[in-house]
C-alpha positions in Angstrom: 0.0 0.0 0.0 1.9 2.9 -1.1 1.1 6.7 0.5 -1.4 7.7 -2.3 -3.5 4.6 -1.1 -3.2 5.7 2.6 -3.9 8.7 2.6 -7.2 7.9 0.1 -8.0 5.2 3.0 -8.1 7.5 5.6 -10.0 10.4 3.8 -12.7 8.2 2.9 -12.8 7.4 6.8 -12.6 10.3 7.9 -15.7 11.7 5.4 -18.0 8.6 6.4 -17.2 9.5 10.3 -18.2 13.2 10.2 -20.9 12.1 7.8 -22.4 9.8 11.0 -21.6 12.7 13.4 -23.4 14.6 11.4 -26.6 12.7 11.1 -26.7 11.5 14.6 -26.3 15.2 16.1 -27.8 17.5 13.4 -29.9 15.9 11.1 -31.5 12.8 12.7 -33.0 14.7 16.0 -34.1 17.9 14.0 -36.1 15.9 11.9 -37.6 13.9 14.3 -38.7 17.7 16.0 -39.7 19.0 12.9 -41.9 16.4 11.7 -43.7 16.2 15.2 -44.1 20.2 14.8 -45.7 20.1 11.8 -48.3 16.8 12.7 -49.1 19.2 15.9 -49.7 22.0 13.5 -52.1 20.2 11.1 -53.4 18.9 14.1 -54.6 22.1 15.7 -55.8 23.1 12.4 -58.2 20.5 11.4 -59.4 20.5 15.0 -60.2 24.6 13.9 -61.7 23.7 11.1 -63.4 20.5 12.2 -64.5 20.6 16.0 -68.1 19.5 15.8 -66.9 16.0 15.0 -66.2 15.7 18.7 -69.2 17.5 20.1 -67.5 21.1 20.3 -70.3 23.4 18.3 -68.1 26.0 16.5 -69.5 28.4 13.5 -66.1 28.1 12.0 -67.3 24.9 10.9 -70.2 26.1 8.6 -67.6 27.7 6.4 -64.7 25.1 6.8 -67.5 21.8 5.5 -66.3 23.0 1.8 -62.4 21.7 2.2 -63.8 18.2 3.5 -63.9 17.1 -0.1 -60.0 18.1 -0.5 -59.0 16.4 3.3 -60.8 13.5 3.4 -57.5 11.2 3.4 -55.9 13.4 6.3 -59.4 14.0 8.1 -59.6 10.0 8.7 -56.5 9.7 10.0 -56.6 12.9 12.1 -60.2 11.8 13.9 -58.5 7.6 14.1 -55.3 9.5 16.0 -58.1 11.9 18.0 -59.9 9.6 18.8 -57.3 7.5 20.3 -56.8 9.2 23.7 -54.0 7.2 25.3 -51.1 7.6 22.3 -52.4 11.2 22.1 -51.6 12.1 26.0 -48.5 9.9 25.2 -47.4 11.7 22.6 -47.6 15.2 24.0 -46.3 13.6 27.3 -42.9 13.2 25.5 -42.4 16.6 24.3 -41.8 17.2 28.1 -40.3 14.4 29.5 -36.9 13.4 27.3 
């Protein structure tokens, strides 16, 4: 193995081991964050827009019944993950407690 060879060797180390530090510090945890931000977000908004599907009358819904057509998919999913009381407290229980 002459020095050319080496020194290739250990840059290609060296570039896979500050790729991992990078991920594991900067990019996996962020995302992780980000992702629950933005579920939390939609969250509170289809609750806005859709709060008579658990009992809570709100005149906001009158208005909001036309985008039902256009969130049907996420509307399931959001009243399944609602509805589900335990993971919900879970989930927001884990914001708190690392």
């Amino acid at each position: 193995m002459n020095v050319d060879e080496r020194i290739r060797a250990y840059l290609d180390t060296v570039e896979e081991w500050l790729h991992g530090l990078y991920h594991g510090m900067i990019e996996h945890p962020s995302f992780e964050k980000i992702e629950k931000e933005a579920e939390d977000t939609a969250d509170v908004f289809m609750f806005a827009c859709f709060a008579d599907a658990f009992g809570i009358p709100s005149p906001v819904s009158y208005y909001t019944a036309e985008l039902l057509p256009y969130l049907t998919d996420e509307f399931v999913q959001w009243e399944r993950r609602m509805w589900d009381r335990q993971s919900y407290i879970e989930r927001k229980g884990q914001q708190y407690h690392f």
